[in-house]
C-alpha positions, -999 to 999 in steps of 0.1 A, spaced: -730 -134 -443 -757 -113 -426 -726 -104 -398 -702 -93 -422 -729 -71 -440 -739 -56 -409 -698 -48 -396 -696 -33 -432 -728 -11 -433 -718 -3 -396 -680 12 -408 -697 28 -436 -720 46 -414 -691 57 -393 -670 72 -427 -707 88 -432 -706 105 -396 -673 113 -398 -681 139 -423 -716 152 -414 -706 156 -376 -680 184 -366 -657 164 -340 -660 130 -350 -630 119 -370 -624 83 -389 -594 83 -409 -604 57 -433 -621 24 -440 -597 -1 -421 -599 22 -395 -640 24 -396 -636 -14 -396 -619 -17 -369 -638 9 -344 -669 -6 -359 -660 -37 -339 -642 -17 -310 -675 -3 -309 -697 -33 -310 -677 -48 -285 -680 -18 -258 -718 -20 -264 -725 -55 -262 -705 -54 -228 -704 -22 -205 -732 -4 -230 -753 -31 -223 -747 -28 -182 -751 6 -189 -780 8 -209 -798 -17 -178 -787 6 -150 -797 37 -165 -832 25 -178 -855 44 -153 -836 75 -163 -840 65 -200 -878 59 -197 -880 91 -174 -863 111 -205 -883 88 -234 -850 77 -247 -831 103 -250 -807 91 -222 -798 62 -250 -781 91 -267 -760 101 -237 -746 61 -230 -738 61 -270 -722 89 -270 -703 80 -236 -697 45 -256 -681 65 -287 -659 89 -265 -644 52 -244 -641 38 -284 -621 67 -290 -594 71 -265 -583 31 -271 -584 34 -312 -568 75 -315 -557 86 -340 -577 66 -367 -607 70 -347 -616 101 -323 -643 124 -311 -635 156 -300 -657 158 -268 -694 150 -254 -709 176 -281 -693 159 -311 -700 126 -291 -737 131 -287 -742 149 -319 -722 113 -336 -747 89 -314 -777 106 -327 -767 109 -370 -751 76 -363 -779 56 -350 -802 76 -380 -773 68 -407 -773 28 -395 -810 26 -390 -813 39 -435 -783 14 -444 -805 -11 -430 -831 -3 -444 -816 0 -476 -797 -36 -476 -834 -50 -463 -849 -39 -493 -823 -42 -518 -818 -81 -503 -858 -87 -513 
């Protein structure tokens, strides 16, 4: 249950993005479904080799390399799921990552508490 609330909170977060971020562009919610796995998959595999090759440079910057690999992450999402799902360069990329990983991080928070 807990995996289905998270894919669901994670596609709502993308539909949330998608308007807030100039760029960043999800059609609708079986699209935002669908990248929301596209994009889980991407970084539980190559963002995850990623994010482990790159961590001196992320410690060196205090995290703010994380940003760059998400926003690399998003851009690879985006060329296999176009049109439902595209960003329109690095700026809209890394601009996405960043409201993206503040959007999730409040939807969880909010389905934590409202689950008490």
């Amino acid at each position: 249950m807990r995996l289905l609330l998270n894919w669901l909170l994670s596609a709502v977060a993308l539909l949330i993005v998608s308007y807030l971020v100039p760029g960043f562009h999800v059609e609708g919610l079986k699209e935002a479904l669908i990248a929301a796995v596209v994009i889980g998959l991407i970084n539980a595999t190559l963002g995850l080799l990623l994010k482990v090759i790159t961590l001196p440079l992320t410690l060196l910057t205090l995290g703010v390399f994380w940003w760059v690999v998400n926003a690399f992450m998003l851009m690879l999402a985006s060329k296999f799921l176009a049109p439902g799902f595209w960003v329109g360069g690095f700026f809209a990329a890394f601009l996405g990552a960043i409201v993206l990983s503040l959007v999730n991080l409040v939807l969880r928070k909010l389905a934590d508490e409202v689950s008490k």
